[in-house]
C-alpha positions as CSV (number, residue, x, y, z in Angstrom):
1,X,147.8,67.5,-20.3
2,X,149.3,67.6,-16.5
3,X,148.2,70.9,-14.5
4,X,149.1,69.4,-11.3
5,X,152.1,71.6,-11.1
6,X,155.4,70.4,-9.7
7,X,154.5,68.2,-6.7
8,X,155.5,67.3,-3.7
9,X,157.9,65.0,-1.6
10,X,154.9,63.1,-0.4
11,X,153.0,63.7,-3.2
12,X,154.9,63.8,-6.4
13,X,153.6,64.7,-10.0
14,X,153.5,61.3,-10.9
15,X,153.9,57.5,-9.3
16,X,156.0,56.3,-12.6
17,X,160.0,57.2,-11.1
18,X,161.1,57.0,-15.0
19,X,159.4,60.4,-15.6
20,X,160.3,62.0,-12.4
21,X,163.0,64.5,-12.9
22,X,165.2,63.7,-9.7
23,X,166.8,67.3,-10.0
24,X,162.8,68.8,-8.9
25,X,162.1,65.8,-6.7
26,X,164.8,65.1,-4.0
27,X,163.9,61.7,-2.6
28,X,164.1,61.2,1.2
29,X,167.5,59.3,1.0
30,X,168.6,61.9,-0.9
31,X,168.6,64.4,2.1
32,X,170.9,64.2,4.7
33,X,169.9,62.2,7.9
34,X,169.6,64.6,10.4
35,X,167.9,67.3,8.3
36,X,165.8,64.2,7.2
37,X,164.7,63.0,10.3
38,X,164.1,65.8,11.8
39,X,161.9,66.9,9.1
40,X,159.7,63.5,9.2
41,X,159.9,64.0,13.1
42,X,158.6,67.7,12.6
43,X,155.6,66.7,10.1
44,X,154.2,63.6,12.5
45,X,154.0,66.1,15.3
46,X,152.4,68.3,13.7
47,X,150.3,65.8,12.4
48,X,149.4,64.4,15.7
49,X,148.7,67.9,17.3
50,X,145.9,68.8,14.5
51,X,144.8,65.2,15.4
52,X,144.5,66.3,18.6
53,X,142.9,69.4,18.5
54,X,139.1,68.9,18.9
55,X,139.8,66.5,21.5
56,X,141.8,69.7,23.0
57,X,138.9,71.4,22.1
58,X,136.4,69.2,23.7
59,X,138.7,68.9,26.7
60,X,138.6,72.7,27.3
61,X,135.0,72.6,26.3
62,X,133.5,70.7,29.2
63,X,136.4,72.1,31.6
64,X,134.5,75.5,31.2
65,X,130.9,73.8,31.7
66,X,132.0,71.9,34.9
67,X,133.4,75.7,35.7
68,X,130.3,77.2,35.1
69,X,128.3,74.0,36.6
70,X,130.5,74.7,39.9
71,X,129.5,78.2,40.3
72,X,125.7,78.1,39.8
73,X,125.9,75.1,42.4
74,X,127.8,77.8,44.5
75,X,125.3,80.6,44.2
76,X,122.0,78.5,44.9
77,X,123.8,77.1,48.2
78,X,124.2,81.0,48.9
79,X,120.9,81.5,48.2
80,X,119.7,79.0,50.3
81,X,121.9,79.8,52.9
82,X,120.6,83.5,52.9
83,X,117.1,82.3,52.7
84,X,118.1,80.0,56.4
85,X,119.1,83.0,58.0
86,X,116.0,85.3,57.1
87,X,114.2,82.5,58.9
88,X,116.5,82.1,61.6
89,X,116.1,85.8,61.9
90,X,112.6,85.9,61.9
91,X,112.1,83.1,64.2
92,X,114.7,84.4,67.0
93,X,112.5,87.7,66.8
94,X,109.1,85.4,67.8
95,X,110.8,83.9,70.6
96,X,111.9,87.5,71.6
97,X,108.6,88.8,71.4
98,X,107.4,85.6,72.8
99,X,109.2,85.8,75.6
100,X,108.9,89.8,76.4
101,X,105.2,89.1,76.3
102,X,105.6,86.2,78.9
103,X,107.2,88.3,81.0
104,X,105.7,91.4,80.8
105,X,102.5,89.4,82.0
């Protein structure tokens, strides 16, 4: 017994084309061109782009880390460029001092 249903264009009930009943299962020629080819045309891309996607995926994936990669690189050169200028600071305040001593002497 058959339960496969009634098939598809690409995948019809059965490979014999004695039992197919043509009336259910239009072949390709039987279709006119443009509605044809643009039907083929439709299915490849669509094809292609869910070939595509984890590679779309992927692509966005390591987009975001080299995003994320970029900032942290940007906030320890901020904290390193704070940490230069609290030393800075600090030694411009011994040469001050420094210096108010030498002359107060």
């Amino acid at each position: 017994m058959n339960t496969f249903g009634t098939g598809t264009i690409d995948r019809p009930v059965t490979r014999d084309p004695q039992k197919q009943d043509p009336a259910m299962n239009p072949t390709v020629t039987d279709m006119p061109a443009p509605m044809n080819s643009g039907a083929i045309e439709s299915r490849q891309n669509r094809n292609l782009e869910m070939q595509l996607i984890p590679e779309a995926l992927a692509r966005a994936h390591m987009h975001e880390r080299l995003q994320e990669a970029e900032s942290e690189r940007r906030a320890h050169r901020l904290a390193a460029a704070r940490r230069m200028q609290r030393r800075a600071e600090r030694a411009s305040l011994r040469a001050r001092r420094a210096l108010a001593m030498a002359v107060m002497q």
